[in-house]
C-alpha positions as CSV (number, residue, x, y, z in Angstrom):
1,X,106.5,122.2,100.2
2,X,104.0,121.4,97.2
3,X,103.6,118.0,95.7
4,X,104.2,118.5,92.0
5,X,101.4,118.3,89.8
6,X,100.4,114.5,88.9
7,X,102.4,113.3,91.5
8,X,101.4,110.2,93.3
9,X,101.6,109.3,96.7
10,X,104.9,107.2,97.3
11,X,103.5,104.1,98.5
12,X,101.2,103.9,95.3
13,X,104.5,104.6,93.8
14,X,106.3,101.6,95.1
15,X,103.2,99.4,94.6
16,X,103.2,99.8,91.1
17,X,107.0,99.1,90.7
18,X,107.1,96.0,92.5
19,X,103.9,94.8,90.4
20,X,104.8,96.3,87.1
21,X,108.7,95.4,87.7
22,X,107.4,91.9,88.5
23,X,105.1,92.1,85.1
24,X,108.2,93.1,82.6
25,X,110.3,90.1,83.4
26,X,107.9,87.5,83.4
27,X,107.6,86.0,80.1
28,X,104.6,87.2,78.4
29,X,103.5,88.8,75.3
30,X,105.9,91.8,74.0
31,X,102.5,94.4,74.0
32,X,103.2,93.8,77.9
33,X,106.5,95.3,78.0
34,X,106.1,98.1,75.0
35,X,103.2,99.5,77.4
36,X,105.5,98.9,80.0
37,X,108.1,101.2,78.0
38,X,105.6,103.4,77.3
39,X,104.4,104.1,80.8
40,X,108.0,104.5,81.9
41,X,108.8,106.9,78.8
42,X,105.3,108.8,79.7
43,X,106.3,109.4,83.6
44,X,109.8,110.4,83.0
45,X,108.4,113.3,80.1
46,X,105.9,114.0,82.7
47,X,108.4,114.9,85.1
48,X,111.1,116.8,82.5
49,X,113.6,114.0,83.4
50,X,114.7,114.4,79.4
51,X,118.5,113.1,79.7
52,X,116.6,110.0,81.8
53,X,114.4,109.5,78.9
54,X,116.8,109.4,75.7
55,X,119.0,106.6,77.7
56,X,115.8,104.6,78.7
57,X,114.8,104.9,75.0
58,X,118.2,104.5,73.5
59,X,118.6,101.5,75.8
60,X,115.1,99.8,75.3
61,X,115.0,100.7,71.3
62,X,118.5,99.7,70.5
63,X,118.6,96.6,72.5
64,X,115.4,94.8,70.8
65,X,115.7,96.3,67.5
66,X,119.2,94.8,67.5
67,X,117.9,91.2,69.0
68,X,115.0,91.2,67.0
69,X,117.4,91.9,63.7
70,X,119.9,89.0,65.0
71,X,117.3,86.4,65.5
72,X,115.7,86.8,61.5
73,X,119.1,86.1,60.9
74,X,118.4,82.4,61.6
75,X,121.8,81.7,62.4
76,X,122.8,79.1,66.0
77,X,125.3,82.1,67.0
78,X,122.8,85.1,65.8
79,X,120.1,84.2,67.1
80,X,122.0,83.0,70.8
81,X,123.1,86.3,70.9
82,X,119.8,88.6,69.7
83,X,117.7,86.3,72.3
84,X,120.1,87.6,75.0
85,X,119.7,91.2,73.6
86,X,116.0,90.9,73.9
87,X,116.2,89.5,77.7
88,X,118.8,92.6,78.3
89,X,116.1,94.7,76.9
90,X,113.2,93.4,79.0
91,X,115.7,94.1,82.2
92,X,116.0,98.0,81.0
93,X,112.4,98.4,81.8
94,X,112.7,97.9,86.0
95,X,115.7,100.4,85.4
96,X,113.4,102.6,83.7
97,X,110.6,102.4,86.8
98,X,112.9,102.7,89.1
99,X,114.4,106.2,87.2
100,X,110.4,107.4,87.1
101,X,110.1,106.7,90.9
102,X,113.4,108.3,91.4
103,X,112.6,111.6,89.4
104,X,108.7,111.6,90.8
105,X,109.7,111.4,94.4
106,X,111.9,113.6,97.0
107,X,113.8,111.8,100.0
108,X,111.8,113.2,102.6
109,X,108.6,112.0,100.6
110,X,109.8,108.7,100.3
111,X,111.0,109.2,104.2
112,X,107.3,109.9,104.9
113,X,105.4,107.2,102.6
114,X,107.8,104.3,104.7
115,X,106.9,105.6,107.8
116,X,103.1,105.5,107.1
117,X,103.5,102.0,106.2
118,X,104.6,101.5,109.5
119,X,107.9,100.0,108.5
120,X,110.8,99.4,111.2
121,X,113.3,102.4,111.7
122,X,115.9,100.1,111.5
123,X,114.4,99.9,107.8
124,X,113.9,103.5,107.2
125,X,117.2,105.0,108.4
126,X,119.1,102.9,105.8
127,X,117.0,103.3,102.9
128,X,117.0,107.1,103.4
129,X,120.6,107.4,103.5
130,X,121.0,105.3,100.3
131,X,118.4,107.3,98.4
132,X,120.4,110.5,99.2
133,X,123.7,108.4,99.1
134,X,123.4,107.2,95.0
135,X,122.8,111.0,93.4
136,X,125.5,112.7,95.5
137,X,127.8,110.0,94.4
138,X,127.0,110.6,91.0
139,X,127.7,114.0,91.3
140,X,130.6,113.7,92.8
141,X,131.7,111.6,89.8
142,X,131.0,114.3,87.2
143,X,132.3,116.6,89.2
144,X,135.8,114.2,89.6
145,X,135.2,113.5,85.5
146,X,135.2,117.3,85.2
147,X,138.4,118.4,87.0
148,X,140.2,115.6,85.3
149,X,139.5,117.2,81.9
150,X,140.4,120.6,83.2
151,X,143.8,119.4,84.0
152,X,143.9,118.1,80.4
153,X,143.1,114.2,81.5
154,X,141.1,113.3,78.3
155,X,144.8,112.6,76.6
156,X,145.0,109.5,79.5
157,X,144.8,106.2,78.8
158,X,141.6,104.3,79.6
159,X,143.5,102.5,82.6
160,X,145.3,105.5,83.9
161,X,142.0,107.5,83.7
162,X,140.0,105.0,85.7
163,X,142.6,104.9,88.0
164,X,142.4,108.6,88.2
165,X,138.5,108.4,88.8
166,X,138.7,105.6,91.0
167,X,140.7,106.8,93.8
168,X,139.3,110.4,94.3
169,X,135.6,108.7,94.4
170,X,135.9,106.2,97.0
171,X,137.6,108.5,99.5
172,X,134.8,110.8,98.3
173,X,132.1,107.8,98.8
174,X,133.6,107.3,102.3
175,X,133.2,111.1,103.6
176,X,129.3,111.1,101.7
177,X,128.1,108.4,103.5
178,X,129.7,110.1,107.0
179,X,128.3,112.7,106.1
180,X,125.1,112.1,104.8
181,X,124.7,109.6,108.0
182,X,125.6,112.6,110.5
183,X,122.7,114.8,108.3
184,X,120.3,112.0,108.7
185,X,120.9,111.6,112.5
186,X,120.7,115.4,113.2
187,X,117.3,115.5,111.3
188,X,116.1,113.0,113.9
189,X,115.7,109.5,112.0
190,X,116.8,107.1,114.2
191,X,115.2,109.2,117.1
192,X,114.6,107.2,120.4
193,X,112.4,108.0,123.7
194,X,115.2,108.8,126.5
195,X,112.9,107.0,129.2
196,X,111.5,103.5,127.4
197,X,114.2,103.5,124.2
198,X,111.4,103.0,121.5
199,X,111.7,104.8,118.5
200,X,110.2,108.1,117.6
201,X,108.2,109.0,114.3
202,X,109.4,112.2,113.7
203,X,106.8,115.2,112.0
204,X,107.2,115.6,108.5
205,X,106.0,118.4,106.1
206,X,106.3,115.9,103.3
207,X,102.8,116.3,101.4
208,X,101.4,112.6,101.3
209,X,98.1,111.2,100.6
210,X,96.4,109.5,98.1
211,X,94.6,112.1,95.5
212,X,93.1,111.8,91.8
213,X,96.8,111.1,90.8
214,X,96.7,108.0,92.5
215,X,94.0,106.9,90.8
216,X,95.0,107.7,87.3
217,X,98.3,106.3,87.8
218,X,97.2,102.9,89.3
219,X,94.8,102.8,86.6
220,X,97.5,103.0,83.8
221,X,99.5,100.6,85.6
222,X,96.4,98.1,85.4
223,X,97.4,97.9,81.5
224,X,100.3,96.0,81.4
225,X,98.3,93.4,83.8
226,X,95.5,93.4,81.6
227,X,97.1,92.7,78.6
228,X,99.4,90.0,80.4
229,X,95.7,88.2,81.0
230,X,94.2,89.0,77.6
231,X,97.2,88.8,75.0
């Protein structure tokens, strides 16, 4: 296994979206969360995640062009409403970190980064599971979404559709996370010594470590904070 190119190591990773998730909804100048944006629209190119991008853009875009529109209105009701456009656009931009870390970074690598932080097991089993848990689920939904049209569902009713959705996915939901527990167990997370009962740190082939990517990375994420102190 070969970290992709420009990759960072996952604990810079999760440094720079606390900080940087921290930064975009702290109120600030708006060049702090466009380079935010643009960082976030950068990464996700980067990594090919193109369907991520146009909804992080559409989202980001739409929502403070229309706030911005609503609040040169000048209107009491207008401009209520654009201001609360513009705070649901600052809240996209931790969405669109968290998609970048998501698309940049493999379970196992993520697995790995924890565990050289030294975190708890008891920590690490549950965040792995979720990480895995959220995608499959998703697919699952699609896959749900897909059958129902085959069976010509797209003449439902909104109601009668969710329902349709609805029921299929959560027993689905309930046999993933078995599942995906059972997987996790059997790859030895949650591993404990037979003789003392203290937990094991199982190898990984994950490839961690801090490289140039690191660097460049943490260096781009320095220019939101720089402008937050400057602007």
């Amino acid at each position: 296994m070969q970290r992709r190119l420009g990759n960072a190591d996952p604990r810079t990773k999760l440094g720079l979206l606390m900080v940087l998730g921290i930064l975009a909804l702290m109120p600030g100048p708006a060049a702090v969360a466009a380079a935010i944006f643009v960082l976030c629209a950068a990464g996700l190119a980067w990594f090919r995640s193109w369907g991520m991008l146009a909804g992080l853009t559409a989202a980001y875009i739409g929502l403070s062009a229309a706030g911005a529109g609503l609040v040169l209105l000048a209107h009491p009701v207008a401009t209520t409403i654009g201001v609360g456009l513009l705070v649901a656009a600052k809240y996209t931009l931790p969405v669109g970190l968290a998609l970048v870390f998501y698309a940049s970074t493999r379970g196992s690598e993520l697995i790995a980064g924890l565990r050289a932080l030294r975190l708890p097991e008891a920590l690490v089993l549950p965040v792995a599971v979720t990480y895995r848990f959220i995608p499959t689920v998703a697919a699952e939904g699609r896959a749900i979404i897909a059958a129902i049209r085959l069976r010509g569902g797209s003449r439902l009713g909104p109601l009668t559709a969710l329902e349709y959705v609805l029921a299929p996915l959560i027993t689905s939901v309930l046999r993933i996370g078995d599942e995906l527990t059972a997987a996790s167990l059997t790859r030895g997370l949650g591993a404990r010594r037979p003789a003392d009962g203290t937990a094991v740190r199982p190898t990984s082939i994950a490839p961690i470590g801090f490289t140039g990517a690191d660097l460049l990375w943490a260096g781009l994420g320095l220019i939101p904070a720089a402008l937050m102190l400057t602007v």
